[in-house]
PDB file with SEQRES, HELIX, SHEET and CRYST1 records, atoms N, CA, C and O in Angstrom:
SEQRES   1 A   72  UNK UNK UNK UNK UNK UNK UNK UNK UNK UNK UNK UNK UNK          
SEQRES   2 A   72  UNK UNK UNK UNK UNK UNK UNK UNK UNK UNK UNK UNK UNK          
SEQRES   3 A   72  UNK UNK UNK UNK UNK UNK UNK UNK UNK UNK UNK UNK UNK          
SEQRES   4 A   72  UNK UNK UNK UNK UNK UNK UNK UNK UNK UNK UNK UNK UNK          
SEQRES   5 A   72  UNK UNK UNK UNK UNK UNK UNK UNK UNK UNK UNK UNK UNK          
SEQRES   6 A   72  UNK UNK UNK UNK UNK UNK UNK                                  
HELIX    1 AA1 UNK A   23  UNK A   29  1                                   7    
HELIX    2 AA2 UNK A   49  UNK A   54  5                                   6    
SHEET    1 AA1 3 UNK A  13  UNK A  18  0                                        
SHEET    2 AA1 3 UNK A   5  UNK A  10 -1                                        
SHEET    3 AA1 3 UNK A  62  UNK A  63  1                                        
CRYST1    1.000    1.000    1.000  90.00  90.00  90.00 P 1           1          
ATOM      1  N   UNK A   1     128.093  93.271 113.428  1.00  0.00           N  
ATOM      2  CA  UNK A   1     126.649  93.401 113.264  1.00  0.00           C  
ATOM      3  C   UNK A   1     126.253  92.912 111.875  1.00  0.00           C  
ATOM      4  O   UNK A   1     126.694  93.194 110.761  1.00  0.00           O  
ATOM      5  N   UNK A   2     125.005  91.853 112.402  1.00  0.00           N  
ATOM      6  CA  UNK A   2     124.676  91.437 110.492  1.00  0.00           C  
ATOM      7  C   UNK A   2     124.282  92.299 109.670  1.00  0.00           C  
ATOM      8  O   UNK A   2     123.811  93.161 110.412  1.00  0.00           O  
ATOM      9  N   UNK A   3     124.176  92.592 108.806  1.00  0.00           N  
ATOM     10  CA  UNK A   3     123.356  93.820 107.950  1.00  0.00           C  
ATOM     11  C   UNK A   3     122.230  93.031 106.634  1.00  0.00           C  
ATOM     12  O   UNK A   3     121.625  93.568 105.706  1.00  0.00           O  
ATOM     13  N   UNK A   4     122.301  91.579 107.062  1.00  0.00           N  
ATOM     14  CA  UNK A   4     121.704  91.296 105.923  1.00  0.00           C  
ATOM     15  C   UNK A   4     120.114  91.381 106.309  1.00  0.00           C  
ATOM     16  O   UNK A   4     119.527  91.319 107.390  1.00  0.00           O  
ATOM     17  N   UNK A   5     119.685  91.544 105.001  1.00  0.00           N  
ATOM     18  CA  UNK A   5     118.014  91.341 105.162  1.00  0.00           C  
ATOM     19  C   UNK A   5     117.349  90.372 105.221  1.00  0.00           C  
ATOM     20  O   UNK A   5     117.963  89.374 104.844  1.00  0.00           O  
ATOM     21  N   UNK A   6     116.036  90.141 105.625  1.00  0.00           N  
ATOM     22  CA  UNK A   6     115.111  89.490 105.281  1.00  0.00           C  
ATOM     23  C   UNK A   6     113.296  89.936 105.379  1.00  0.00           C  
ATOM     24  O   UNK A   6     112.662  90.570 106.222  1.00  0.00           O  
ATOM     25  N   UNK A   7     112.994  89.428 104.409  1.00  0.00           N  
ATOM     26  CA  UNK A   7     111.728  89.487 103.926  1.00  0.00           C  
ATOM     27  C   UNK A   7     110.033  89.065 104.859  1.00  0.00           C  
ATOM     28  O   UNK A   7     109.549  87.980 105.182  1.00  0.00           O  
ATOM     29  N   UNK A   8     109.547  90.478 105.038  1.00  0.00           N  
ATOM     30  CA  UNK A   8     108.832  90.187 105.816  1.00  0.00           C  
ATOM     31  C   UNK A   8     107.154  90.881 105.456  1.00  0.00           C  
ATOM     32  O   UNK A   8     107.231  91.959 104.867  1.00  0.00           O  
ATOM     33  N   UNK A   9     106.259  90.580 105.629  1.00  0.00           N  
ATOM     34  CA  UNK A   9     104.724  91.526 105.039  1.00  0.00           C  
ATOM     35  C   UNK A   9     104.505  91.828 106.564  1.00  0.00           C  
ATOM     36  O   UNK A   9     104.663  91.135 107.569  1.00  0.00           O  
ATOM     37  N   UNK A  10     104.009  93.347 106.332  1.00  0.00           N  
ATOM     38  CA  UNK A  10     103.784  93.737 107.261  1.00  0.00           C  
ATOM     39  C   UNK A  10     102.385  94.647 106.787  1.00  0.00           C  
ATOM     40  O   UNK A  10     102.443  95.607 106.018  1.00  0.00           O  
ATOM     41  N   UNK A  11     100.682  93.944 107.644  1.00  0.00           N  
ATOM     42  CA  UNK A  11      99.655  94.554 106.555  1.00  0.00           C  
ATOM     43  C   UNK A  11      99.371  94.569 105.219  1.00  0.00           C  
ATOM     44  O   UNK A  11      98.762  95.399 104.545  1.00  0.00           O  
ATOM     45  N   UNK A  12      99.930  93.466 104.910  1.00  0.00           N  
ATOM     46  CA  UNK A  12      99.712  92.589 103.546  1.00  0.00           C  
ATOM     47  C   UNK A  12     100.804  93.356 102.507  1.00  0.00           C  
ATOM     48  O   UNK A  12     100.769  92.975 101.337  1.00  0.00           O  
ATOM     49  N   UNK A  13     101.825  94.472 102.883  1.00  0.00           N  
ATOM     50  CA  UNK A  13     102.586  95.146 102.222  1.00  0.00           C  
ATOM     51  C   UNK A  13     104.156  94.385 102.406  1.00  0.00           C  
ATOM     52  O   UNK A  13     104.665  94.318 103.525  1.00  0.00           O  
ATOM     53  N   UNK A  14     104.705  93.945 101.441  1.00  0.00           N  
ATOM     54  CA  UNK A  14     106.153  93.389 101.774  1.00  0.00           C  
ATOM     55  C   UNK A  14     106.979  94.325 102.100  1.00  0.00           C  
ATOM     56  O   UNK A  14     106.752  95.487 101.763  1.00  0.00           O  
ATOM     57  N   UNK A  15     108.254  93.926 102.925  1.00  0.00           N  
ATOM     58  CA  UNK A  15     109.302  94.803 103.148  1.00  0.00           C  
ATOM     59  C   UNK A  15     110.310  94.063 103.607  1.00  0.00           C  
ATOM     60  O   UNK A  15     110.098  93.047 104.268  1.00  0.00           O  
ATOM     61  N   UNK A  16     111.619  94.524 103.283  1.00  0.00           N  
ATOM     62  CA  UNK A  16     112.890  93.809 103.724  1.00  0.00           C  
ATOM     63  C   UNK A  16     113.313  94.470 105.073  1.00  0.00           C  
ATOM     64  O   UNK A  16     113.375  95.696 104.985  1.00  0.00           O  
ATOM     65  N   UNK A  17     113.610  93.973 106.261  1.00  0.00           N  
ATOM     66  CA  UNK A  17     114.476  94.432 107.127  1.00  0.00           C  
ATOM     67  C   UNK A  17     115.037  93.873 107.687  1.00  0.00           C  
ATOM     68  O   UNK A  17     114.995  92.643 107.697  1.00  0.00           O  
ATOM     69  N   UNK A  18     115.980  94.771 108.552  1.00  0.00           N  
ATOM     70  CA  UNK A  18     117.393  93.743 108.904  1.00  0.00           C  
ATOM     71  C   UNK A  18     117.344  92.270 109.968  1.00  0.00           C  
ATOM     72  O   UNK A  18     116.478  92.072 110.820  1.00  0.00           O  
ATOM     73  N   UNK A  19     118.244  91.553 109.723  1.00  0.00           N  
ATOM     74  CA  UNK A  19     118.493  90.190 110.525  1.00  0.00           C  
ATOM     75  C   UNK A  19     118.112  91.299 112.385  1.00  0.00           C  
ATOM     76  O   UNK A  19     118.346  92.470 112.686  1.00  0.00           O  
ATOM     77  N   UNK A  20     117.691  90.541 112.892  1.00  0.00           N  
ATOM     78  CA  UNK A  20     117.691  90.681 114.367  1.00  0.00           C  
ATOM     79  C   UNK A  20     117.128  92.209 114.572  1.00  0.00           C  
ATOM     80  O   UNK A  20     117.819  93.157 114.947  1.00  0.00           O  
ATOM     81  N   UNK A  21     115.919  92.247 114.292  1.00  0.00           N  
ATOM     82  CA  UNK A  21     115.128  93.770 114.293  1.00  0.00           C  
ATOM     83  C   UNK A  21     113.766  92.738 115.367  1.00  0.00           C  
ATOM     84  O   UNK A  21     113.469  91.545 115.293  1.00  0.00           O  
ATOM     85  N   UNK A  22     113.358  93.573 116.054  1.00  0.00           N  
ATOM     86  CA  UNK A  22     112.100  93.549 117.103  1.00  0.00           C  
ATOM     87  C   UNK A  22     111.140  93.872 116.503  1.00  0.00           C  
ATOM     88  O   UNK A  22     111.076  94.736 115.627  1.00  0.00           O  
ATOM     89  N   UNK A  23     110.010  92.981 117.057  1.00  0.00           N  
ATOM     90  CA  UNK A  23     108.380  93.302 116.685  1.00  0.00           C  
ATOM     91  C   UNK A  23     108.422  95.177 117.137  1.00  0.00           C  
ATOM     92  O   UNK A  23     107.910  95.993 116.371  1.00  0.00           O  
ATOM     93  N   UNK A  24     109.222  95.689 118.693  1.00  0.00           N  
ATOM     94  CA  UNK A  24     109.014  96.625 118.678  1.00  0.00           C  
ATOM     95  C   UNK A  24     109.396  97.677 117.615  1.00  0.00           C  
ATOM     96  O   UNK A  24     108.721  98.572 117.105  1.00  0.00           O  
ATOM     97  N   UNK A  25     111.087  97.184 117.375  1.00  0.00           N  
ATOM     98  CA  UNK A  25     111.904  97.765 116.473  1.00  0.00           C  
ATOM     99  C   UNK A  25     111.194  98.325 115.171  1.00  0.00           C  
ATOM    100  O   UNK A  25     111.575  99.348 114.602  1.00  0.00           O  
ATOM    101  N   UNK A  26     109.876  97.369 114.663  1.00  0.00           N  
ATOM    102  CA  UNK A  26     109.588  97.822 113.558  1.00  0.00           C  
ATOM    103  C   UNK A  26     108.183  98.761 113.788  1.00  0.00           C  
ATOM    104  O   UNK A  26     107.879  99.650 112.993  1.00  0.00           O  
ATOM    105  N   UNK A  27     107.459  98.465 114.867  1.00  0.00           N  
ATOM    106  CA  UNK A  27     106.198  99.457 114.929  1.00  0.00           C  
ATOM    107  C   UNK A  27     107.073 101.006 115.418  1.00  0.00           C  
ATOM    108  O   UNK A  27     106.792 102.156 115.080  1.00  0.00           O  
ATOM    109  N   UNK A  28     108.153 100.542 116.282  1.00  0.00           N  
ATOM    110  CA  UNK A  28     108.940 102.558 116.129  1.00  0.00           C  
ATOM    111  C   UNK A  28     109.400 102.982 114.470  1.00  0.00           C  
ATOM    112  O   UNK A  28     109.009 103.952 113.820  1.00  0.00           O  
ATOM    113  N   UNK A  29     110.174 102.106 114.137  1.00  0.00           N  
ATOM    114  CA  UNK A  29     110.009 102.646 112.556  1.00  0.00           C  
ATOM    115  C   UNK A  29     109.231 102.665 111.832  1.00  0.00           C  
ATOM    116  O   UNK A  29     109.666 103.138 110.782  1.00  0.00           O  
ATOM    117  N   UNK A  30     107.737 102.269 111.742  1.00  0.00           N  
ATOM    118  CA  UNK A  30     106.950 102.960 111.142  1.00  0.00           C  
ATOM    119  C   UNK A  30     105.658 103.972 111.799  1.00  0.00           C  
ATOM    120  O   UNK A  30     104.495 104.177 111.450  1.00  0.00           O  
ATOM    121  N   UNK A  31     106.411 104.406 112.782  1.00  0.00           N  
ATOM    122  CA  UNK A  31     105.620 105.460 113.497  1.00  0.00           C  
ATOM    123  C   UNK A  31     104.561 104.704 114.727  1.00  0.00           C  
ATOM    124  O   UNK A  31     103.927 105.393 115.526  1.00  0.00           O  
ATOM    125  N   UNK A  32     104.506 103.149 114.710  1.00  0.00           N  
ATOM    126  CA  UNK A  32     103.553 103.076 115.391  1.00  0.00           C  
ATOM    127  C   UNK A  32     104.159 103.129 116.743  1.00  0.00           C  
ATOM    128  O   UNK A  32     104.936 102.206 116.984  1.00  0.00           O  
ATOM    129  N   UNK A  33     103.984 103.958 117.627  1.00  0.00           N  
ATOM    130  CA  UNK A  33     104.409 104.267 119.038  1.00  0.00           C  
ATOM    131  C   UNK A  33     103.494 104.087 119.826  1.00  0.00           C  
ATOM    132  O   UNK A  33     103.760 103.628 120.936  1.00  0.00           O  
ATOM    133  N   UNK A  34     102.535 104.313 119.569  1.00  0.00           N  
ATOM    134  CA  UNK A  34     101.399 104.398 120.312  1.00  0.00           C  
ATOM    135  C   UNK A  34     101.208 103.365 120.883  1.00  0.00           C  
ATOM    136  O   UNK A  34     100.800 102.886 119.825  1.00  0.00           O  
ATOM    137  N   UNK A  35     101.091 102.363 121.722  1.00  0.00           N  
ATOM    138  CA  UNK A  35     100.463 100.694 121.845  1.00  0.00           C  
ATOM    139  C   UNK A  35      98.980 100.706 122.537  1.00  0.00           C  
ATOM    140  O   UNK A  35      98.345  99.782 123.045  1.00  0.00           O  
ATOM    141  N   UNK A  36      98.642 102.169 122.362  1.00  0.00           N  
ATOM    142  CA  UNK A  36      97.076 101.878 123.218  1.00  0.00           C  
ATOM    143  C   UNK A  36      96.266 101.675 122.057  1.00  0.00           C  
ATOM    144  O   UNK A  36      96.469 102.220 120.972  1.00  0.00           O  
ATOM    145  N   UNK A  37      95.488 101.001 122.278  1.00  0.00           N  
ATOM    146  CA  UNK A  37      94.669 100.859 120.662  1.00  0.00           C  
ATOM    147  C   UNK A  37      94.950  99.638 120.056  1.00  0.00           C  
ATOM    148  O   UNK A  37      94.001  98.954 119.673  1.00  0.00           O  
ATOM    149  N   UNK A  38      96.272  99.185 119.878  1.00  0.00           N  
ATOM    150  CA  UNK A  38      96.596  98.309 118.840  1.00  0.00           C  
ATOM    151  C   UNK A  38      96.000  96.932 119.430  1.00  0.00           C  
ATOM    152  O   UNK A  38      95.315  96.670 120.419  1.00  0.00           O  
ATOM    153  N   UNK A  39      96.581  96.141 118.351  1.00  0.00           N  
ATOM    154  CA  UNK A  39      96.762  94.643 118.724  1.00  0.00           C  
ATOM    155  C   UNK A  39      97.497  94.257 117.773  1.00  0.00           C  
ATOM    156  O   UNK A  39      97.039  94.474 116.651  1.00  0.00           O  
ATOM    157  N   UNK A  40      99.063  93.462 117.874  1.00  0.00           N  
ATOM    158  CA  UNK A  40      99.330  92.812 116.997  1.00  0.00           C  
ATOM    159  C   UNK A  40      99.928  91.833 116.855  1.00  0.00           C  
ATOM    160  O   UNK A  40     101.102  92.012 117.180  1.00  0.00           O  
ATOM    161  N   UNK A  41      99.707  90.735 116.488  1.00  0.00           N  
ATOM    162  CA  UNK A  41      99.600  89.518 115.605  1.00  0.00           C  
ATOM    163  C   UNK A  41     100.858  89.374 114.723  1.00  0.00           C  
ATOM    164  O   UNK A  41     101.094  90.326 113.978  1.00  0.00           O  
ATOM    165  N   UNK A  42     101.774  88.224 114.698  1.00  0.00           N  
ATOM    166  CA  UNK A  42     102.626  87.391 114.039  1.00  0.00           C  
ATOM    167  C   UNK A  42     102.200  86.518 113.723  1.00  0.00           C  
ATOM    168  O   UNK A  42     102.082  85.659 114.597  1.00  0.00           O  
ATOM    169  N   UNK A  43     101.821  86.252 112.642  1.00  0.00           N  
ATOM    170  CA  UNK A  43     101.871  84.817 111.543  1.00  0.00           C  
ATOM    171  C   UNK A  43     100.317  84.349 112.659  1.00  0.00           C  
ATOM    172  O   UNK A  43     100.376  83.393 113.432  1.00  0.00           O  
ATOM    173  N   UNK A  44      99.462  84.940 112.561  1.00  0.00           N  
ATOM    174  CA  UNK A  44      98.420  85.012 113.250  1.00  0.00           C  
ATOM    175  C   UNK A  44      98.422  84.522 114.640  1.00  0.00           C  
ATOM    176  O   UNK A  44      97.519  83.834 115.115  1.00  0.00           O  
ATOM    177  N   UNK A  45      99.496  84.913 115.282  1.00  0.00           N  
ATOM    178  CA  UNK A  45      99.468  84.540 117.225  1.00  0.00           C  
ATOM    179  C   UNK A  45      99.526  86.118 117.647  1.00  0.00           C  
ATOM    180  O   UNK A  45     100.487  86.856 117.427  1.00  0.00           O  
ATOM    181  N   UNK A  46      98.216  86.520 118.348  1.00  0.00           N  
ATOM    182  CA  UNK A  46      98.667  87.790 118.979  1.00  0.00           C  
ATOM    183  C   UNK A  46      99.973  87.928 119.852  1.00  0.00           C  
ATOM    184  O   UNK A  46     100.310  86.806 120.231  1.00  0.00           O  
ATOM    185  N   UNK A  47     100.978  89.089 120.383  1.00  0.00           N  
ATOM    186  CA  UNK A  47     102.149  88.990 120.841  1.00  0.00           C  
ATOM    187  C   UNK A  47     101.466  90.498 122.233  1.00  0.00           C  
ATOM    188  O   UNK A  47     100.997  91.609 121.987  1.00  0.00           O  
ATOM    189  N   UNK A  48     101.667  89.961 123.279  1.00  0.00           N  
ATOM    190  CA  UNK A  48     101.364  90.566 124.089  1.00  0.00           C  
ATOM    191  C   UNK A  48     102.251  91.610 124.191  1.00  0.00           C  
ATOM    192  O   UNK A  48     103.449  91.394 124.008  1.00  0.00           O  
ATOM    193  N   UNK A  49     101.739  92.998 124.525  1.00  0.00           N  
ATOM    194  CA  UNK A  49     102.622  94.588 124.212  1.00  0.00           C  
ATOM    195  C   UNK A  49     104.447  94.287 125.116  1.00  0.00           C  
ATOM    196  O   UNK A  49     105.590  94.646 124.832  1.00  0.00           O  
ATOM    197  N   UNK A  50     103.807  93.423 126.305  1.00  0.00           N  
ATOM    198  CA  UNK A  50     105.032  93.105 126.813  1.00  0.00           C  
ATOM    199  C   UNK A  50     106.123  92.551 126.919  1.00  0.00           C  
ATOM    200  O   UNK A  50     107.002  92.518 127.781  1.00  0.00           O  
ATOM    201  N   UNK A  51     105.904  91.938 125.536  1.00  0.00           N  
ATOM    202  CA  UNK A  51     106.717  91.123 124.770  1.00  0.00           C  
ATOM    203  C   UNK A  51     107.524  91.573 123.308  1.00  0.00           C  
ATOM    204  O   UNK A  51     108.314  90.869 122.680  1.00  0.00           O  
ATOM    205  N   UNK A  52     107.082  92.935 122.980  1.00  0.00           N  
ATOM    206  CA  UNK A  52     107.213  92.974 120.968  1.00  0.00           C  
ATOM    207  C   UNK A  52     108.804  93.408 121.437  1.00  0.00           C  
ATOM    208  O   UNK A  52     109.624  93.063 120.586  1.00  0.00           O  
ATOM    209  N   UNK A  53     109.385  94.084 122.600  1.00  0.00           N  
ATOM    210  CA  UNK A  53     110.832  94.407 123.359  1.00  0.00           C  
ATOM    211  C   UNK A  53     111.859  93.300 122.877  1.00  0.00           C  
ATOM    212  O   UNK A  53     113.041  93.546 122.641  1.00  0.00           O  
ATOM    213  N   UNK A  54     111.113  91.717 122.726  1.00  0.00           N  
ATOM    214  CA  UNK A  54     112.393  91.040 122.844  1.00  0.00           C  
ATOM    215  C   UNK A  54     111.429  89.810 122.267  1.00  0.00           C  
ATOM    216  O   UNK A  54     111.358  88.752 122.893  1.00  0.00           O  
ATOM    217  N   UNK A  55     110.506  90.074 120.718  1.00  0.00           N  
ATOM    218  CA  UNK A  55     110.055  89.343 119.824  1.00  0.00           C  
ATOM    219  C   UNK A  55     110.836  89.550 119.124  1.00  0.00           C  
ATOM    220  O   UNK A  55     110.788  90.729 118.774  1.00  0.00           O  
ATOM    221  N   UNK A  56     111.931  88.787 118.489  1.00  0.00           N  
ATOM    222  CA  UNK A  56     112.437  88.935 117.315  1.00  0.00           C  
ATOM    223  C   UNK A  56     111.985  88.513 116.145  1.00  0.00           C  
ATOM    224  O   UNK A  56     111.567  87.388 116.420  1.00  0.00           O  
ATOM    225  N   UNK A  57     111.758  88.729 114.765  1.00  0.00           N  
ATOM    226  CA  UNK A  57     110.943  89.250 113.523  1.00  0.00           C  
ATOM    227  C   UNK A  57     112.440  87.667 112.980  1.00  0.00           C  
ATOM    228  O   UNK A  57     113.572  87.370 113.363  1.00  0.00           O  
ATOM    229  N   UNK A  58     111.327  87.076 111.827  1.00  0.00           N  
ATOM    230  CA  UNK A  58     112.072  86.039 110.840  1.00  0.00           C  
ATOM    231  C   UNK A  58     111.552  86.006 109.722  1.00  0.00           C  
ATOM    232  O   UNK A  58     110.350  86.163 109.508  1.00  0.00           O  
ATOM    233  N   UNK A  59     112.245  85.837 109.051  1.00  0.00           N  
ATOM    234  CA  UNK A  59     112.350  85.575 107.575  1.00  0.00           C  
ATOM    235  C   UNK A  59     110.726  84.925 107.466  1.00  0.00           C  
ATOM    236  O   UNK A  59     110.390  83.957 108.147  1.00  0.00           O  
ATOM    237  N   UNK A  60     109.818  85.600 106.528  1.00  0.00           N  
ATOM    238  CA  UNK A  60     108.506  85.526 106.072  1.00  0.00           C  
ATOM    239  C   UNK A  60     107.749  85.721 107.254  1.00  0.00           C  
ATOM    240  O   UNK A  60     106.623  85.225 107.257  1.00  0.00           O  
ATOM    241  N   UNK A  61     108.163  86.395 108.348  1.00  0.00           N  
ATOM    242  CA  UNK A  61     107.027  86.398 109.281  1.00  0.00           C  
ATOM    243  C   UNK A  61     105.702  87.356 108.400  1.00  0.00           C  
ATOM    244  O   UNK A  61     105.921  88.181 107.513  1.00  0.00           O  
ATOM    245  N   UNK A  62     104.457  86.996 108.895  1.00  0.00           N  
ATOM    246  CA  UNK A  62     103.219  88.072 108.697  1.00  0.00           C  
ATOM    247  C   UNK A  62     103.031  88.540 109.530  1.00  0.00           C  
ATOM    248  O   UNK A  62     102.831  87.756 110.458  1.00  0.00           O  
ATOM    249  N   UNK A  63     102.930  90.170 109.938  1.00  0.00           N  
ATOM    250  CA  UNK A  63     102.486  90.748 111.032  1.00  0.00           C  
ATOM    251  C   UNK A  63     101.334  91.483 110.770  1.00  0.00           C  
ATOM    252  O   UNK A  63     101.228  91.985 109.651  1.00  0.00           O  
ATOM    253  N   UNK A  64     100.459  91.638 111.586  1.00  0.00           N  
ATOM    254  CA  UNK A  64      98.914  92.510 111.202  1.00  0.00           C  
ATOM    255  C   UNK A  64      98.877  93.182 112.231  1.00  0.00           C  
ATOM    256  O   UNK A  64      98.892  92.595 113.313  1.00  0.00           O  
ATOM    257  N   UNK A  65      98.798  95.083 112.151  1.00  0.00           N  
ATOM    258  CA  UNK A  65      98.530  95.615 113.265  1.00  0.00           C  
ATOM    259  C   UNK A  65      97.398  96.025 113.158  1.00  0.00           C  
ATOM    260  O   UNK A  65      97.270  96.824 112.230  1.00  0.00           O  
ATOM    261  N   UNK A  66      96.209  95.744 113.910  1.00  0.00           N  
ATOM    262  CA  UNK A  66      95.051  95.976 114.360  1.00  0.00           C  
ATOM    263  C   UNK A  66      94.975  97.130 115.429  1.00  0.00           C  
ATOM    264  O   UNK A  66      95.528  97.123 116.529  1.00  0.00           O  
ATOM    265  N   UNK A  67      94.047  98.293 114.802  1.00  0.00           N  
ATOM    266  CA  UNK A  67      94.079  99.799 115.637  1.00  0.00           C  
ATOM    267  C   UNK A  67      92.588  99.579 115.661  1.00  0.00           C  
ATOM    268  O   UNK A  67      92.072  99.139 114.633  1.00  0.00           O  
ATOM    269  N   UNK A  68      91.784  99.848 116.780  1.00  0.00           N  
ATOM    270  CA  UNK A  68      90.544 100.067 117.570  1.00  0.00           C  
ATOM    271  C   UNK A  68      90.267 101.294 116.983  1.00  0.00           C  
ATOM    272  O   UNK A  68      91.137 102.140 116.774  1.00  0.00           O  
ATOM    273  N   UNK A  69      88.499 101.495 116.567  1.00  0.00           N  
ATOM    274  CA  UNK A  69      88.568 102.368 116.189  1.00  0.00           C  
ATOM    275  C   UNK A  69      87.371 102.913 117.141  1.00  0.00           C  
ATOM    276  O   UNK A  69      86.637 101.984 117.480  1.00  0.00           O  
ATOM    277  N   UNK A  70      87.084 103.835 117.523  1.00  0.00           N  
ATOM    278  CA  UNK A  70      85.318 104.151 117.510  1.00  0.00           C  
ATOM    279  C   UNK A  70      84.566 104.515 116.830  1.00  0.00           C  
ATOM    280  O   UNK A  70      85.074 105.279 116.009  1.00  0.00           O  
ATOM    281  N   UNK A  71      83.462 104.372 116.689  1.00  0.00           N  
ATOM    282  CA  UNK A  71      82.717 105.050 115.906  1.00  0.00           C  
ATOM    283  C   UNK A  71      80.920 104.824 115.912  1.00  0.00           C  
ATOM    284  O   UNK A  71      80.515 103.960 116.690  1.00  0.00           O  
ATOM    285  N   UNK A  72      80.298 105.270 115.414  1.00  0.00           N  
ATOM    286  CA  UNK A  72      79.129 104.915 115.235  1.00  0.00           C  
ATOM    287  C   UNK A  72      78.095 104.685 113.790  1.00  0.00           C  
ATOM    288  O   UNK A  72      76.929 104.311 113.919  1.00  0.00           O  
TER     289      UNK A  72                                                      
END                                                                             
């Protein structure tokens, strides 16, 4: 298993994580579980929810998660 890193912004915040980690892999590690609400975006291409399973994440990707809000 590789263990090396690479460099990725996630919400305009940088972070290193490992070679061969999932679009899903990283919204479970930072709590985002939820997928109702969201929308999110790689290097500005939205990634359909049915896909982040077996999106794999690269070196400088940008990801933006977009949460729906309501309000008035």
């Amino acid at each position: 298993m590789d263990t090396s890193l690479i460099p990725i912004t996630l919400n305009s915040e940088n972070f290193s994580i490992l070679i061969g980690k999932t679009l899903a892999d990283l919204l479970m590690e930072h709590d985002i579980v939820s997928a109702q609400g969201i929308a999110v975006a790689v290097n500005m291409q939205v990634i359909p929810k049915e896909e982040w399973s077996h999106s794999l994440l690269h070196s400088g990707d940008n990801i933006l998660i977009i949460t729906a809000a309501q309000g008035g």
